[in-house]
C-alpha positions, 0 to 999 in steps of 0.5 A: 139634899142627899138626892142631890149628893147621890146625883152630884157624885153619879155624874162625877163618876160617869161623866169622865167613862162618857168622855172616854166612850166618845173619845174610843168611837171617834177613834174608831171612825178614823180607824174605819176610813184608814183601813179603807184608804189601805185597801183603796191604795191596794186596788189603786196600785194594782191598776195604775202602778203607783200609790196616790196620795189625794184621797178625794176625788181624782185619786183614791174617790173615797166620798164624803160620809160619816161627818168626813170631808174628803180633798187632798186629806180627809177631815172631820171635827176630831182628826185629820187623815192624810197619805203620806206616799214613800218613795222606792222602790218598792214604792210603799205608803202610810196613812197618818190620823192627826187628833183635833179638839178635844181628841188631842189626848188620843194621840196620832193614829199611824197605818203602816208606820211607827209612832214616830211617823216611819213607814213600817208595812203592816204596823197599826200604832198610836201615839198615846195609851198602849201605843195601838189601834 
């Protein structure tokens, strides 16, 4: 009987740090295709003159990998990626990462904005915890 208690109180405890864990990994995937969507709208300005906001193919080509599926916006089980072009000049863009499911509580993840979803070039924030990547 005290294994079970031992055991009862070991799942308390680790079960909310694994949810955590998956929460900050999920995080960080968004976080990977975001920074590859700035760079991708980097060499796309260098070489059309404008931003594009279709991140899939006949725009930026980022492919589908790592469980994203890549149209218009990106998606995944936990967050919803998408490219929100400013208008001039200079032209400007920024990547918004808007949670789904569970990744609710991570707040939206901004790239170039503020936590309010207004552009500001170089900000990284996010709209839960400490308010950055």
């Amino acid at each position: 009987m005290i294994v079970v208690v031992i055991i009862g109180i070991l799942a308390a405890i680790a079960y909310p740090s694994y949810t955590s864990y998956m929460m900050r990994g999920y995080r960080s995937q968004a976080e990977q295709l975001m920074s590859e969507i700035g760079s991708r709208q980097v060499q796309y300005m260098l070489d059309a003159r404008q931003y594009n906001a279709t991140i899939g193919s006949g725009g930026l080509n980022v492919a589908n990998k790592d469980g994203w599926t890549c149209t218009t916006n990106c998606t995944n089980t936990h967050y919803t990626v998408a490219v929100t072009l400013v208008v001039g000049p200079p032209p400007a863009f920024f990547v918004t990462a808007t949670p789904t499911g569970t990744q609710v509580a991570d707040g939206t993840l901004y790239l170039n904005a503020t936590t309010t979803g207004t552009y500001s070039e170089g900000q990284k924030t996010r709209t839960a915890g400490d308010l950055k990547w």
